[in-house]
NUFINU-627142 format. One record per atom (N, C-alpha, C): residue number from 0; residue in three letters; atom name; x, z, y. Coordinates in steps of 0.1 Angstrom, whole numbers, plus 2048, in hexadecimal, padded with zeros to 3 digits. Layout:
pos=NUM code=ALA site=CA px=X pz=Z py=Y
...
END
This chain:
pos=0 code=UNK site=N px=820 pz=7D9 py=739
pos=0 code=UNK site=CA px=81A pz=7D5 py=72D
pos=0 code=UNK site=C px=80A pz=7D5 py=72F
pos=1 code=UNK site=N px=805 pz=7CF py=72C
pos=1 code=UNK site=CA px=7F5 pz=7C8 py=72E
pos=1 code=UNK site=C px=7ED pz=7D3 py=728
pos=2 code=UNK site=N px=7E4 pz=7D7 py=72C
pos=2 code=UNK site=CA px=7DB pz=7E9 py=728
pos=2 code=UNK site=C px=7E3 pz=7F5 py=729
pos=3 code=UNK site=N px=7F2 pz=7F5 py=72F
pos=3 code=UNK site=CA px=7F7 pz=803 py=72F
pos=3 code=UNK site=C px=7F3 pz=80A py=73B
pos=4 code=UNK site=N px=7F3 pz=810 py=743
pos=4 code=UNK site=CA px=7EC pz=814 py=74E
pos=4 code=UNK site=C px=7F7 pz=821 py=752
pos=5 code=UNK site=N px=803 pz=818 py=757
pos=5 code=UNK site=CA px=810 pz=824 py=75A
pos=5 code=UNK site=C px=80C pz=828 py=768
pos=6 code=UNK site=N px=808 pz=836 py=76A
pos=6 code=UNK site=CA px=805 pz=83B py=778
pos=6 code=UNK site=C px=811 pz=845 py=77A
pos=7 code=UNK site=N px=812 pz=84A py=78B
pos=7 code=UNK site=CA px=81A pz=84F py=78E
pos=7 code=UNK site=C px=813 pz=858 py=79C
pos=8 code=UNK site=N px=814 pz=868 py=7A0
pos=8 code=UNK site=CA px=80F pz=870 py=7AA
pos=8 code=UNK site=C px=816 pz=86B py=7B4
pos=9 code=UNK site=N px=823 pz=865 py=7B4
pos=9 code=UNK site=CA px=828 pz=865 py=7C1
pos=9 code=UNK site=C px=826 pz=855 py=7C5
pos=10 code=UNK site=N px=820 pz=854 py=7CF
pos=10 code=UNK site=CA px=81A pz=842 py=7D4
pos=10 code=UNK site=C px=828 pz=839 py=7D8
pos=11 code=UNK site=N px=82D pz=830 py=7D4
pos=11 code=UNK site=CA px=835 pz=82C py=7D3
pos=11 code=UNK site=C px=830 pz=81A py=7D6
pos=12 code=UNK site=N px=837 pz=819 py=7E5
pos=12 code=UNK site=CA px=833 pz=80E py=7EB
pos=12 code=UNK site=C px=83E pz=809 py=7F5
pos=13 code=UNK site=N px=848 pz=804 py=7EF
pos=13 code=UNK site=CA px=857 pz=7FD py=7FA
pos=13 code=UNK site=C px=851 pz=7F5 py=804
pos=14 code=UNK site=N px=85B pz=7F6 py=80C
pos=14 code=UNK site=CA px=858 pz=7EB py=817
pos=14 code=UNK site=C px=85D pz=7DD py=814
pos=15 code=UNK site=N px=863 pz=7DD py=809
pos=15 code=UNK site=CA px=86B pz=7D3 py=806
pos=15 code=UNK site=C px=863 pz=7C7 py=7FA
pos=16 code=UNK site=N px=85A pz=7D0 py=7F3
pos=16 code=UNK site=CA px=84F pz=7D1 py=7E6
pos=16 code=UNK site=C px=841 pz=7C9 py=7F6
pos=17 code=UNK site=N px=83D pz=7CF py=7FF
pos=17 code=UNK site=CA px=835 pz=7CC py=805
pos=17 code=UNK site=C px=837 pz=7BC py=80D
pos=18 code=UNK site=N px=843 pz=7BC py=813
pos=18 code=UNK site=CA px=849 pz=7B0 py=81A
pos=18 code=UNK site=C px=847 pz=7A2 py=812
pos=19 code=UNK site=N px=851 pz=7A5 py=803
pos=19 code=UNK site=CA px=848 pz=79A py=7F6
pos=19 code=UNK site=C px=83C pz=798 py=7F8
pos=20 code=UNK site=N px=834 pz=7A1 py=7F6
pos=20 code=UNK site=CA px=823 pz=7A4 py=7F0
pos=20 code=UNK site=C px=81F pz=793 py=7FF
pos=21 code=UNK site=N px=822 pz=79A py=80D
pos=21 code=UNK site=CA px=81D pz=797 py=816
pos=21 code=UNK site=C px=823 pz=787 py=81C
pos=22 code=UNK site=N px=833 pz=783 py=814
pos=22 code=UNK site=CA px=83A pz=77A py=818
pos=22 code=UNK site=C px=83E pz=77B py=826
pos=23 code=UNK site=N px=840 pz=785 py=828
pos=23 code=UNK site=CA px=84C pz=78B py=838
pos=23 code=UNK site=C px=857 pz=787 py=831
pos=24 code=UNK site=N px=85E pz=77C py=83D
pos=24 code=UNK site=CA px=86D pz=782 py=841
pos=24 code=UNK site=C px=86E pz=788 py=847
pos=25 code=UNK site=N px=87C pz=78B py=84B
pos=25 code=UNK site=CA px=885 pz=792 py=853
pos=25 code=UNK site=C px=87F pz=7A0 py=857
pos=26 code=UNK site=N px=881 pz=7A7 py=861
pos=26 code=UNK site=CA px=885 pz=7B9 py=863
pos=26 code=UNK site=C px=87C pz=7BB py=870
pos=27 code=UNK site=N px=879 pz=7B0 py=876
pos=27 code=UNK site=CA px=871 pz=7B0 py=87F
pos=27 code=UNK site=C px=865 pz=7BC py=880
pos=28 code=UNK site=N px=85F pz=7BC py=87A
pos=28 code=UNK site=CA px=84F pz=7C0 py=877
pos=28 code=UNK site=C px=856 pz=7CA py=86D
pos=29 code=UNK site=N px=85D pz=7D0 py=869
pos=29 code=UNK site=CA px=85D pz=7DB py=85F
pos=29 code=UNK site=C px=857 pz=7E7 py=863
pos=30 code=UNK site=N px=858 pz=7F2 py=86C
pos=30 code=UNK site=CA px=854 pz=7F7 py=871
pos=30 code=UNK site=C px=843 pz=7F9 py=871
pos=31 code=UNK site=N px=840 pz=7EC py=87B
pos=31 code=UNK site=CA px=832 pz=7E9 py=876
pos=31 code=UNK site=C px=82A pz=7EA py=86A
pos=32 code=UNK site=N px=833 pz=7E2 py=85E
pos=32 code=UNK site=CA px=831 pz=7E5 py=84E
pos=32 code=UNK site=C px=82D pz=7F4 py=84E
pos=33 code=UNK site=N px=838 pz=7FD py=854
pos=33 code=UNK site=CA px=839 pz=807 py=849
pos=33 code=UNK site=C px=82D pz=811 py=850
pos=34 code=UNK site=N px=82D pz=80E py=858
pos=34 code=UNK site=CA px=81D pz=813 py=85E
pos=34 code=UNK site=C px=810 pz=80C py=85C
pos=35 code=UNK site=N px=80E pz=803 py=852
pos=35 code=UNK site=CA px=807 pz=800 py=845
pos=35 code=UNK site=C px=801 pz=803 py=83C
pos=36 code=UNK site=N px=810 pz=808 py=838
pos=36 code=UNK site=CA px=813 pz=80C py=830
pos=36 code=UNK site=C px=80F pz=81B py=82E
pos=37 code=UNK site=N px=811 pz=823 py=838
pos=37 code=UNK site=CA px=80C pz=830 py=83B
pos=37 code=UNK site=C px=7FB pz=82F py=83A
pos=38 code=UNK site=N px=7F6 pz=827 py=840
pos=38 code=UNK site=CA px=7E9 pz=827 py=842
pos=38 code=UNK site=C px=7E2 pz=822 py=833
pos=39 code=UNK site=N px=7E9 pz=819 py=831
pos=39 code=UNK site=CA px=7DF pz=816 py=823
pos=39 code=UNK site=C px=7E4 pz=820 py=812
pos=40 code=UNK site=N px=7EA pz=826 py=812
pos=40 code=UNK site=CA px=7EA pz=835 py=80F
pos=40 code=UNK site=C px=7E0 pz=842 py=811
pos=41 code=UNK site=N px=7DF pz=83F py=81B
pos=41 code=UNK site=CA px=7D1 pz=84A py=823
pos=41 code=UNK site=C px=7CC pz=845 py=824
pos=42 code=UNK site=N px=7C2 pz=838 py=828
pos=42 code=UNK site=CA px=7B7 pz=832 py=826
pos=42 code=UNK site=C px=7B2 pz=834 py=814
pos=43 code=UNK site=N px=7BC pz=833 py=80A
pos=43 code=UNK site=CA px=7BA pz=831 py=802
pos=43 code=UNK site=C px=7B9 pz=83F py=7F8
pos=44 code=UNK site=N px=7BB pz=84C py=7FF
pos=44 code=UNK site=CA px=7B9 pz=859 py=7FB
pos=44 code=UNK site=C px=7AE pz=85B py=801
pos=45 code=UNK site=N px=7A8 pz=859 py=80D
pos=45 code=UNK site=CA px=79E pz=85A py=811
pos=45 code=UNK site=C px=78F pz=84F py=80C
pos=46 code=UNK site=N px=795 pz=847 py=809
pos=46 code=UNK site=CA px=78A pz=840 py=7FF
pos=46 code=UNK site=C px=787 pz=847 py=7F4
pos=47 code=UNK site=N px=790 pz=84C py=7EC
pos=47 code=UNK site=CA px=790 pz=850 py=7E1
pos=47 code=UNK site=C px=78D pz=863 py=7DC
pos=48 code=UNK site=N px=78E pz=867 py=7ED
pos=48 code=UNK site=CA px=78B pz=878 py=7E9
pos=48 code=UNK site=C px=793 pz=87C py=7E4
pos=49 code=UNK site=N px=7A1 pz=87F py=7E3
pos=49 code=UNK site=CA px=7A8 pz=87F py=7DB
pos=49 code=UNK site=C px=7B7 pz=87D py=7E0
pos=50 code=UNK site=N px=7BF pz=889 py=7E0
pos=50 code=UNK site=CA px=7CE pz=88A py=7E6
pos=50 code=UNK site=C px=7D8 pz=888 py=7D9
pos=51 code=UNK site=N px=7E1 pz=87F py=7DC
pos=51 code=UNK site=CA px=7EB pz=87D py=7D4
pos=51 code=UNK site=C px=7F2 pz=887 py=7D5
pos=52 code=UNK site=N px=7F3 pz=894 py=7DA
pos=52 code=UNK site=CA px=7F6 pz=89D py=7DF
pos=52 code=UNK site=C px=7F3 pz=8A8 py=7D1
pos=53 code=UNK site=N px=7E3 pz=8A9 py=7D4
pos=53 code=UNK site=CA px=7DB pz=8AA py=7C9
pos=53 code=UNK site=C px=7D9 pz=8A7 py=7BA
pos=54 code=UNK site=N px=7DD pz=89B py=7B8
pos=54 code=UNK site=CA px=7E1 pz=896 py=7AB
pos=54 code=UNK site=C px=7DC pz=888 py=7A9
pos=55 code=UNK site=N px=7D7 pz=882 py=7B7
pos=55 code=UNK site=CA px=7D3 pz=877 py=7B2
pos=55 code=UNK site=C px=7DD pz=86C py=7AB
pos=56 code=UNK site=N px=7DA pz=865 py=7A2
pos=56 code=UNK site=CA px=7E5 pz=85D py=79D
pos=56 code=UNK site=C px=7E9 pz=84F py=7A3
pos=57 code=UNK site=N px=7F1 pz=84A py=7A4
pos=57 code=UNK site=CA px=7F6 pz=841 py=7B0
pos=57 code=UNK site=C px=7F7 pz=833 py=7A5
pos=58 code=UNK site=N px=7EB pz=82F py=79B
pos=58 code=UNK site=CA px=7EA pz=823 py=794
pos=58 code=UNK site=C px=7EB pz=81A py=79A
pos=59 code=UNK site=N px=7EE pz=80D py=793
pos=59 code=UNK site=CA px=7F3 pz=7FF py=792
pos=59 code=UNK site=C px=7E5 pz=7F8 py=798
pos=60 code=UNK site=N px=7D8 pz=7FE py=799
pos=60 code=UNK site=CA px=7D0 pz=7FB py=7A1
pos=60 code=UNK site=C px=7D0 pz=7FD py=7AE
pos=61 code=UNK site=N px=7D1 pz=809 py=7AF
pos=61 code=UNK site=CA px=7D3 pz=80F py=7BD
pos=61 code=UNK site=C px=7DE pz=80A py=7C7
pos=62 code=UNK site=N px=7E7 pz=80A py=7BF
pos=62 code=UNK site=CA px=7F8 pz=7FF py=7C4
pos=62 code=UNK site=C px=7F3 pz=7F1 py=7CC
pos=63 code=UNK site=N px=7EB pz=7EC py=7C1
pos=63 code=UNK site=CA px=7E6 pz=7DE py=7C6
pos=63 code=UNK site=C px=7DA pz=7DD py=7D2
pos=64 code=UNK site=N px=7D0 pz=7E9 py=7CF
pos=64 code=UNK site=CA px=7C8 pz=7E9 py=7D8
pos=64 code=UNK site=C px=7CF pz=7EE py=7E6
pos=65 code=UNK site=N px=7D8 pz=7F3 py=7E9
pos=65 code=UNK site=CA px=7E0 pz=7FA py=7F5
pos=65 code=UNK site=C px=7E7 pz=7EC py=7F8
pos=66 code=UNK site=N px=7EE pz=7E4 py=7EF
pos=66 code=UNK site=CA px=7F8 pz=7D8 py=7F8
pos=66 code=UNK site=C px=7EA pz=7D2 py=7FF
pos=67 code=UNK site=N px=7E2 pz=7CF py=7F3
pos=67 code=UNK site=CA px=7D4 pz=7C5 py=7FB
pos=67 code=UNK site=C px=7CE pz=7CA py=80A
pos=68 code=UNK site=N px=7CE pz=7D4 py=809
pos=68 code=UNK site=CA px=7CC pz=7DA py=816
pos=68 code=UNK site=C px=7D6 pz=7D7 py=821
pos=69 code=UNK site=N px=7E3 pz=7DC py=81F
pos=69 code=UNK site=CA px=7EF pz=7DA py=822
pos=69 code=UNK site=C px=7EC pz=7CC py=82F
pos=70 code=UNK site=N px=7EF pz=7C2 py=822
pos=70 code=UNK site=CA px=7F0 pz=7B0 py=823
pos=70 code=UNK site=C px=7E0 pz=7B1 py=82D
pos=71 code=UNK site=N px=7D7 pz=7B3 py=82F
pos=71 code=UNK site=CA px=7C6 pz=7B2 py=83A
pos=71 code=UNK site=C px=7CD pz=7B5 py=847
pos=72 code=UNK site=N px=7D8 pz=7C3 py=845
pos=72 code=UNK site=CA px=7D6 pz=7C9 py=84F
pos=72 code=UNK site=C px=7E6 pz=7BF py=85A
pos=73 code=UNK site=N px=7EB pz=7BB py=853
pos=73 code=UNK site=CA px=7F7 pz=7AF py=859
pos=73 code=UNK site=C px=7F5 pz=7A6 py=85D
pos=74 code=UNK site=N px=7EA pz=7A0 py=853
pos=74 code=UNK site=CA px=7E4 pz=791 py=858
pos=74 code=UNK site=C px=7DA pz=792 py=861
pos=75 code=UNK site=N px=7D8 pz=79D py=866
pos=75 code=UNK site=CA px=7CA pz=7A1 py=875
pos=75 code=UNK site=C px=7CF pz=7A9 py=87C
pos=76 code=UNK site=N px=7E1 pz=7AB py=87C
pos=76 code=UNK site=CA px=7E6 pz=7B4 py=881
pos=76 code=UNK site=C px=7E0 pz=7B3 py=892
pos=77 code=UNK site=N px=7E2 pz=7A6 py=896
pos=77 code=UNK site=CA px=7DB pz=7A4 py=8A5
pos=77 code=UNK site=C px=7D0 pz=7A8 py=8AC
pos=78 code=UNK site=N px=7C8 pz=7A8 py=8A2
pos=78 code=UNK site=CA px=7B9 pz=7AD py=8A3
pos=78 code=UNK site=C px=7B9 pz=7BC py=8A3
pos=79 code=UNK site=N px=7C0 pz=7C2 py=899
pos=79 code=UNK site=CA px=7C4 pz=7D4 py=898
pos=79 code=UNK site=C px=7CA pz=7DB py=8A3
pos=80 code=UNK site=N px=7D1 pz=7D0 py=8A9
pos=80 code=UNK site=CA px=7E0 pz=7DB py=8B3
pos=80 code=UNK site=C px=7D6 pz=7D8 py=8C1
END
């Protein structure tokens, strides 16, 4: 619903939710994803000073700014590895 601002402590980011975001098929690269996915979680605690651990809240902002990360870090995966 448009201005509700439903947050949640625990960060909640599928691999399945990310693969959409990024337009991955197949199971190939999952792995890879999910070590991404690890990283842009802690990239994103460490931007922010702040452990979801601690209480940071895991908003509908943060969700989006972590796939966007996510999606940089796939499409330059060549450049990264």
């Amino acid at each position: 619903m448009w201005g509700q601002n439903v947050t949640t402590t625990k960060p909640e980011i599928g691999l399945d939710e990310v693969k959409l975001h990024c337009r991955i098929d197949g199971s190939d690269e999952d792995k890879l994803i999910e070590s991404y996915i690890t990283a842009a979680l802690e990239v994103c605690q460490q931007h922010i000073g702040k452990r979801f651990e601690a209480g940071l809240d895991f908003t509908p902002a943060i969700k989006i700014g972590c796939l966007m990360y996510i999606s940089l870090l796939y499409e330059n995966r060549g450049f990264y590895q």
